[in-house]
N, C-alpha and C positions, 0 to 999 in steps of 0.2 A: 686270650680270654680276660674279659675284666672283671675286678671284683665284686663290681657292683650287677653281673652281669645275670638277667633270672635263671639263668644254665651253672651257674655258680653257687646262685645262695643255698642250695639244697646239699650241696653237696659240701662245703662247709658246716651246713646246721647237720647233717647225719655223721660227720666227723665228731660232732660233741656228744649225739646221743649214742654213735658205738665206743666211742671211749667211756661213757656213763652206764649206758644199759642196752647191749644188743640183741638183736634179736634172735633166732634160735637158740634161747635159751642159756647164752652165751654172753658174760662183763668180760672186757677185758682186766677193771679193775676191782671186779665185783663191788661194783656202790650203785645206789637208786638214787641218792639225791646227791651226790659229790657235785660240784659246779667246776666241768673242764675248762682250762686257758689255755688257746694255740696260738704262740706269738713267734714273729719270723725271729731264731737267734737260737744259740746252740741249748744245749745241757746245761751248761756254764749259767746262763740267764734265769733259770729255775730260781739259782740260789739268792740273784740279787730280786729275782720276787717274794721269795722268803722274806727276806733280809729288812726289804724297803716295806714292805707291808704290812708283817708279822708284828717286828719286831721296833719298839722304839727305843734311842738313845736311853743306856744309861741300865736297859735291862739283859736279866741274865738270861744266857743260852747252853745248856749243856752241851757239846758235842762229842758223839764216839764217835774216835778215831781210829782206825785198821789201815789207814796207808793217808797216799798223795792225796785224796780227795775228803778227805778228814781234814788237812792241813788248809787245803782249801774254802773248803766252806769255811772252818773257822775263820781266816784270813777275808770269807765276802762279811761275815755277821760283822766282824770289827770293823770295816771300813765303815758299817752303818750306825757304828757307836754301840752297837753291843757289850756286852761285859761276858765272855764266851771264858766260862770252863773246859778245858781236853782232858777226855779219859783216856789216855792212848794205852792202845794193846802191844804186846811184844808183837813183831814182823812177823805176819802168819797166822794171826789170829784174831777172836773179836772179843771187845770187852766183856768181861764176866757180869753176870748178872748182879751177883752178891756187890762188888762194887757199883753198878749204874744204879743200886739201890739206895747205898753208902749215901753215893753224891746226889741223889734226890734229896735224899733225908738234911742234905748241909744243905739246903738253901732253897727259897723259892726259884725255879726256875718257868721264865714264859713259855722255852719250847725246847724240845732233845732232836737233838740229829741223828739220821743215823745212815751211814751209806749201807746200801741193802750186797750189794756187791762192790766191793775197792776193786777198781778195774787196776788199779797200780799193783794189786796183791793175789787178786782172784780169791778173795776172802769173803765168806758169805756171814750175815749176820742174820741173828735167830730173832727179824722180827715181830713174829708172834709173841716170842717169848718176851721180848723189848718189853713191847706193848701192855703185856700182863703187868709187869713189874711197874709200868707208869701207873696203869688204873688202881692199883693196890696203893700204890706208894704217892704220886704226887697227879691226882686226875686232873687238875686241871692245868697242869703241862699239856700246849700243842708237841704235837709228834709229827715231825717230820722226816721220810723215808725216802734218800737220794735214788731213786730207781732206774738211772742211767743206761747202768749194763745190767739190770735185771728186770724189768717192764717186757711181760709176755715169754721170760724162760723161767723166771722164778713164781713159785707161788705166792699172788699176792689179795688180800682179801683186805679189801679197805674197809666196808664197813662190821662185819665181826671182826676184825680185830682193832679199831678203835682207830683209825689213822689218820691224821688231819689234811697231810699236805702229801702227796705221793710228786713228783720232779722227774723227768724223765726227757728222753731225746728220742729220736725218728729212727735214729740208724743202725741201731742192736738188734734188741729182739724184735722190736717193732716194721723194721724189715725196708725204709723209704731212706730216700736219700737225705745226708744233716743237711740240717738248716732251720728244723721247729721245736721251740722249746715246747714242751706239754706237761700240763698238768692238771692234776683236779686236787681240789680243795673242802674241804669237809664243811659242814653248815655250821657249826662252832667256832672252824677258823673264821670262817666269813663274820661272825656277829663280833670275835676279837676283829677284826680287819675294822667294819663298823665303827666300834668303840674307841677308834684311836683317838689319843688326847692330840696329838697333831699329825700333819698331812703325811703321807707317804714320800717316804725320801726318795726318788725318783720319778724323774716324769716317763719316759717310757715302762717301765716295769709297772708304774701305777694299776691295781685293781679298779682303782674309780673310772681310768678311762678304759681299760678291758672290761668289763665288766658287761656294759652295756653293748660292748660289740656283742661279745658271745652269746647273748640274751637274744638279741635280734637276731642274728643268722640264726639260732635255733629255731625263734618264731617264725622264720622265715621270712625277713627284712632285710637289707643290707645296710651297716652303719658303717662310720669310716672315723676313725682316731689314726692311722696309721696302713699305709698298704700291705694286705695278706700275702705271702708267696702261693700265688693261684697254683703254680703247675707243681708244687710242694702239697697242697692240701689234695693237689690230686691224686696225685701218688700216693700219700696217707690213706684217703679214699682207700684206695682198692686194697692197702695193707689190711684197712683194720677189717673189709670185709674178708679177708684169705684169714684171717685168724678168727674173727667170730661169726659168721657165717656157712663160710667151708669147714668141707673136713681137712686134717687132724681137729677135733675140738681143743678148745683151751686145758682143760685137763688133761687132754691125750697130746699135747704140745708140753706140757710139761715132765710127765711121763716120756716123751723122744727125748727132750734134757738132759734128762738123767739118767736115763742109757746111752745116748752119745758119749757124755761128760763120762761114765763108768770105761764105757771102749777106750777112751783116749788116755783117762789114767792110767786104768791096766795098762797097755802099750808100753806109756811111759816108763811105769814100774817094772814091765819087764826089761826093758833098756836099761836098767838100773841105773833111771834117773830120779830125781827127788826134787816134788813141787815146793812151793814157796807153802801153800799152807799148812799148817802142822798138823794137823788131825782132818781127817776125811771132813770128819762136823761143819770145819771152816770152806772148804770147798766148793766154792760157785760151780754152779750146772750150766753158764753157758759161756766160759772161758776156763784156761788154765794156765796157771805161770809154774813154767818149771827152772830149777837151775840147772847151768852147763855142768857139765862135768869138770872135774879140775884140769886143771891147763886147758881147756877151751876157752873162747869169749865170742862175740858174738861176731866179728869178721871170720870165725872158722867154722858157721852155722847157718846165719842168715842167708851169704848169696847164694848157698847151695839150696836152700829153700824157694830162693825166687827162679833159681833155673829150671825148679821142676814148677814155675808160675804158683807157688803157695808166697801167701805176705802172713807174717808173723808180726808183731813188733815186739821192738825191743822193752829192756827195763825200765820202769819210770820212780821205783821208789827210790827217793834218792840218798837212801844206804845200802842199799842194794844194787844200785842201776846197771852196775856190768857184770851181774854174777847170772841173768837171769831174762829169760823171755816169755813170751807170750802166745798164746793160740786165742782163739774165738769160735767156738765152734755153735752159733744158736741162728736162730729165724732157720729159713729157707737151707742153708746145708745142712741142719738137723730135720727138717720136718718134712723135706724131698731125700731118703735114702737112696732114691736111684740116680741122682747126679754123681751120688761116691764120692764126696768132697771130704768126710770123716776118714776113708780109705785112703785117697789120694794121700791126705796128710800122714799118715801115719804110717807107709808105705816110702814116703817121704824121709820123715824121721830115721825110719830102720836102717835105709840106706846111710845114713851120715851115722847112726852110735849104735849100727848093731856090730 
């Protein structure tokens, strides 16, 4: 199928208005004017859209940090000459308000990061509460919400709670195979984007040449800056209509979240194993890292998970990396109960630390 193909552009331009505003009643990121980017390249590529577009040489970036991808982002904002602040949290947790307030109040910052879930930690951040604390304390801080591993199992409401740039990838909650960065960007960002005193440090990640793509496929046009992965937006396609169209709705997809994520910690807990985050609060609803028991590591765990065909992965924070692993439990093995995938695993589990 080509891109340019009239069996194509529709189906493209209905990828941006259900990531914007779908029908039955149903956002996936609850916004009416947010302007979505579907560009071929991971999660990863979110950040150097942030990065190159947001942000010019020489200005400040706050970033909380709860794990690997805290480390990360900071590491993409500096490569673009940023001057990036870390709040980092003990292992397990997410930065406290009272401080992310602290460090608004020291300095002007252009924009605050915040990963919504550390997939290295399975650490959830509160943010709503973020959010609160920017508009009170420093509102014209852009906010942006790494939503990786939390886009479609956390709740996320871009415009009441105030959010500029949401970042995201295809293969978590969003249910398609990787391969598309996505995002949507708030009318604020865009007028910063605008105002830039120079060009966007990047030629692919560039907004001035995405821009005008996703404009036309919405009109229903086809532009060309770069070729779309066709059979990626297809697949997207039918995601975002199984989640804003179909039933479970988006609230009752989050609600199976959180009683999945409750089944599997209990389990856990009764195994009397003990996850990485420290307080339930921190606790992503659509993964969980727990650590081994002592004297385990992960050759006395993992291949007997994959013999009963479950893939877990390993640790990635890297103070942690061999004390500790991983589950996934969102999209389609949460919101289809009758596959038994939450079962199988944990049925799994029992067998190896009951």
């Amino acid at each position: 199928m080509s891109h340019v193909s009239p069996d194509f552009i529709p189906v493209f331009g209905d990828c941006i208005r259900m990531i914007r505003q779908a029908v039955a009643d149903s956002e996936v990121l609850f916004t009416t004017n947010g302007q979505p980017i579907l560009v071929a390249g991971s999660g990863t590529l979110g950040w150097d859209q942030v990065a190159s577009n947001l942000i010019e040489a020489g200005e400040e970036a706050l970033v909380l940090n709860s794990g690997y991808f805290g480390d990360s982002f900071a590491a993409c904002l500096e490569t673009y000459g940023a001057k990036v602040t870390e709040l980092k949290a003990d292992i397990g947790a997410a930065p406290a308000f009272v401080d992310i307030e602290a460090a608004l109040k020291s300095k002007p910052f252009k924009l605050i990061t915040i990963t919504h879930v550390d997939t290295s930690t399975g650490v959830l951040s509160d943010a709503k509460g973020i959010c609160d604390v920017v508009k009170r304390v420093s509102p014209n801080t852009l906010v942006i919400l790494d939503g990786v591993c939390s886009v479609a199992s956390e709740e996320i409401r871009f415009d009441d709670w105030g959010i500029d740039v949401v970042l995201t990838a295809t293969q978590k909650g969003l249910g398609t195979p990787p391969g598309l960065s996505v995002l949507c960007v708030s009318q604020k960002a865009l007028k910063v984007f605008e105002e830039r005193r120079s060009p966007p440090s990047s030629y692919y990640a560039s907004w001035k040449r995405w821009l005008p793509i996703m404009k036309a496929y919405e009109s229903g046009a086809a532009q060309y800056f770069a070729t779309p992965p066709v059979n990626l937006i297809y697949a997207f396609n039918a995601s975002l209509k199984a989640i804003t169209k179909s039933a479970p709705s988006l609230e009752e997809r989050f609600k199976l979240h959180k009683e999945a994520s409750q089944k599997l910690k209990k389990a856990l807990e009764d195994l009397g194993l003990r996850q990485v985050p420290s307080h339930p609060a921190f606790a992503a609803n659509g993964m969980t890292a727990v650590y081994y028991p002592d004297g385990l590591v992960a050759s006395d765990v993992l291949p007997k998970l994959n013999k009963d065909e479950i893939v877990v992965a390993g640790g990635l924070h890297k103070d942690i990396r061999d004390r500790y692993f991983r589950i996934g439990h969102m999209g389609l093995s949460v919101v289809d109960p009758s596959r038994g995938d939450l079962d199988r695993v944990i049925k799994s589990l029992q067998s190896i630390f009951g």
